[in-house]
C-alpha positions in Angstrom: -105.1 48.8 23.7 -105.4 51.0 20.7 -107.6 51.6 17.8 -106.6 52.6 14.3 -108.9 53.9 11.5 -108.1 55.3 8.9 -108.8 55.3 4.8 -107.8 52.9 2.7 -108.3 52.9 -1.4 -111.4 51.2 -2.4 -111.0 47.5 -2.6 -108.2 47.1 -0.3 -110.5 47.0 2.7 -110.7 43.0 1.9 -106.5 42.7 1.5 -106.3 44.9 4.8 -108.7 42.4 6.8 -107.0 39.3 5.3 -103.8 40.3 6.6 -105.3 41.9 9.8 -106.4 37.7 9.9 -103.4 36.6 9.1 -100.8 38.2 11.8 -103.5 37.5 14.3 -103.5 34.1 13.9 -99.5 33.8 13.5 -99.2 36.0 16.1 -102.1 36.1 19.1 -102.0 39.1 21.3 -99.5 40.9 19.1 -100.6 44.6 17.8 -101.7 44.7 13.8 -98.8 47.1 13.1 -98.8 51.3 14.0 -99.0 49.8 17.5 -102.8 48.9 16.9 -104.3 46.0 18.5 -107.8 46.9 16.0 -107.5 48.0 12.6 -110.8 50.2 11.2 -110.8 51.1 7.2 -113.3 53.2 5.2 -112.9 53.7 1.7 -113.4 57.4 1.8 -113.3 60.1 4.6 -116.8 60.7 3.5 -117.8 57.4 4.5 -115.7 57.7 8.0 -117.4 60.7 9.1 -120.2 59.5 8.5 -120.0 56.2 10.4 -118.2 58.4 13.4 -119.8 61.4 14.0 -119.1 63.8 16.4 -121.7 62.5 18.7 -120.3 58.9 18.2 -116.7 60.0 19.1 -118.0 62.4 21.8 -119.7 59.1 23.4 -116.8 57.0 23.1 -114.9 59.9 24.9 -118.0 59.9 28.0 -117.7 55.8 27.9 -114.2 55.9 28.4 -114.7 58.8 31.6 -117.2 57.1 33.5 -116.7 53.3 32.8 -119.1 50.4 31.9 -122.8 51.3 31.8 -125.8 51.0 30.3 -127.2 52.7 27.4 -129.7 54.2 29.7 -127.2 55.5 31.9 -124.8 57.0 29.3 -127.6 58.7 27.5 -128.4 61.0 31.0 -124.7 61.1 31.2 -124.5 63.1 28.2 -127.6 64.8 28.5 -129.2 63.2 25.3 -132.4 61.0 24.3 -132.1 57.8 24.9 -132.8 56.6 21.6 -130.4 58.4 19.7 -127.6 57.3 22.1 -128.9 53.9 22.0 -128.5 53.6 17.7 -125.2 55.8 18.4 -124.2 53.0 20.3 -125.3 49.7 17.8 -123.3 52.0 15.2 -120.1 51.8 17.5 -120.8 48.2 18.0 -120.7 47.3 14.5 -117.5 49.0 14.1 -116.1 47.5 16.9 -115.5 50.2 19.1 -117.4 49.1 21.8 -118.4 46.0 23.3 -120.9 45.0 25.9 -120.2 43.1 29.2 -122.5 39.9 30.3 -124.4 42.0 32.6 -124.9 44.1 29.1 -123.4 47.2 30.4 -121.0 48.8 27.3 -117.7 50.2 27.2 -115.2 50.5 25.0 -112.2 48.4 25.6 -109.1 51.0 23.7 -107.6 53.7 25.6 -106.9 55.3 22.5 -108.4 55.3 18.9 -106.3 56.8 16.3 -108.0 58.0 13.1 -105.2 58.1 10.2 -106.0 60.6 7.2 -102.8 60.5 4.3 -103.3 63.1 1.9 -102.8 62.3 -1.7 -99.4 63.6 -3.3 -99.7 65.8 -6.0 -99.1 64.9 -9.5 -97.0 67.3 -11.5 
């Protein structure tokens, strides 16, 4: 499974979704187009790094490396306080980016996550 996120023009976060809804439910288990099975939109970079830090990313990098765990034990994994890695973690949650088993362990479930950054043309 793969991840895309990438910016989309203020407003069109809502279209984007609605049609993210859309070929889900006409087509279950098909990917949501650039071969993404989850679609992520911010309305500026700004906002994206913001939301995905480098520590973010670097933990969805460790999560994918050692497997489902807890908070508790990806936080020594990465040599960082627990609390910091544990709101890291809600943050990814809310986006989507990783998910937690019954047993609460998390992971994240893409073996790749894309970030997409188009560069305005110029205007002459």
């Amino acid at each position: 499974m793969k991840a895309l996120i990438e910016i989309a023009p203020r407003g069109s976060v809502f279209a984007a979704a609605r049609a993210q809804l859309k070929a889900a439910e006409k087509a279950p288990g098909q990917s949501l187009g650039y071969g993404a099975d989850y679609h992520l939109s911010f309305e500026s970079a700004r906002a994206l790094f913001a939301e995905l830090t480098p520590s973010r990313i670097d933990l969805l990098e460790a999560l994918r490396q050692c497997g489902p765990c807890s908070v508790y034990a990806l936080a020594k994994t990465v040599a960082r306080n627990y609390s910091n890695v544990h709101t890291d973690i809600g943050k990814l949650e809310e986006h989507g980016l990783v998910h937690r088993t019954p047993e609460d362990a998390v992971f994240v479930p893409f073996e790749s996550v894309e970030i997409r950054l188009e560069l305005a043309k110029a205007t002459v």
